[in-house]
C-alpha atoms as one frame of an Amber mdcrd trajectory, in Angstrom:
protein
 -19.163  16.113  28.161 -17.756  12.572  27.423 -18.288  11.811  23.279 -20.012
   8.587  23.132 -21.822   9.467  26.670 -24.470  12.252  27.410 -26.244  12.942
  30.744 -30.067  13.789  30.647 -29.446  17.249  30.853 -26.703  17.333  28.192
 -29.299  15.147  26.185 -31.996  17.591  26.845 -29.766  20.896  25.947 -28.553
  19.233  22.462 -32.646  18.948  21.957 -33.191  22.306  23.038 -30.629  23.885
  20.742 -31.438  21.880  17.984 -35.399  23.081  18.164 -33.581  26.569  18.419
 -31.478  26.108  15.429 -34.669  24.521  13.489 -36.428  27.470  14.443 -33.689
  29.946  12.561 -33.383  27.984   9.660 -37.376  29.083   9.315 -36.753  31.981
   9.775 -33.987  32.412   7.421 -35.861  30.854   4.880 -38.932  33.052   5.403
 -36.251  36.175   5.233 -34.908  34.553   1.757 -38.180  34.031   0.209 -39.317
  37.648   0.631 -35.746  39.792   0.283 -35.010  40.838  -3.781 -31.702  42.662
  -2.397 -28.943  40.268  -3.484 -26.430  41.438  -0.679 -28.988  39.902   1.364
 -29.957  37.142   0.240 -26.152  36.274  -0.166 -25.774  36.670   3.676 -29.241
  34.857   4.409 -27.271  31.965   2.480 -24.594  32.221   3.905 -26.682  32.257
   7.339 -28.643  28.557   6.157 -25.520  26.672   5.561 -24.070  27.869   8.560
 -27.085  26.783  10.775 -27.661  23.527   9.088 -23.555  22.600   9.618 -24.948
  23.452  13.448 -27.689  20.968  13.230 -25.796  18.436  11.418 -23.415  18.729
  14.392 -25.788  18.868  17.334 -27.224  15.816  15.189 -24.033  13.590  15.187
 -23.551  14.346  18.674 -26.820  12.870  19.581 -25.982   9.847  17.386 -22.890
   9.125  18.705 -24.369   8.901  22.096 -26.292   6.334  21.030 -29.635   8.595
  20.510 -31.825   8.860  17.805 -31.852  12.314  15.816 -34.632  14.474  16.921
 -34.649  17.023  14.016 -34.835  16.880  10.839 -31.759  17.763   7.969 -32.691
  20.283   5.078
C-alpha cells in the first residue's frame, strides 16, 4: 500500500477492519460493565486502549488517503 494512496479494495478492508475493531470495543465494554474481578477488568482495559490505538490508526490511514473517517473515536 502507497501512504497517501489506497485502492478500492485497500479502502474497503480498512472499513471492514475498522467495523471489526468497533465491534470489540462493544464487546469489551459489555465484558467491563458486568466483570467485579479486578484482574479482569485490568486486562479488559488494557484490551480498550489497545483496540481504540487500532482504530485511531486504521482512522489516520483513511485520512491520509484523502477519505473521510468511517467510525467513530471513544
Amino acid at each position: 500500500m502507497h501512504m497517501g494512496r489506497l485502492t478500492e479494495m485497500e479502502k474497503l478492508a480498512i472499513e471492514e477492519q475498522l467495523r471489526a475493531e468497533e465491534l470489540c470495543a462493544k464487546k469489551v465494554q459489555l465484558y467491563m460493565s458486568v466483570s467485579r474481578d479486578p484482574a479482569v477488568q485490568s486486562v479488559l482495559q488494557q484490551l480498550a486502549e489497545k483496540g481504540q490505538r487500532h482504530i485511531s490508526t486504521l482512522n489516520s490511514m483513511l485520512q491520509d488517503a484523502g477519505f473521510s473517517p468511517t467510525m467513530s473515536q471513544h
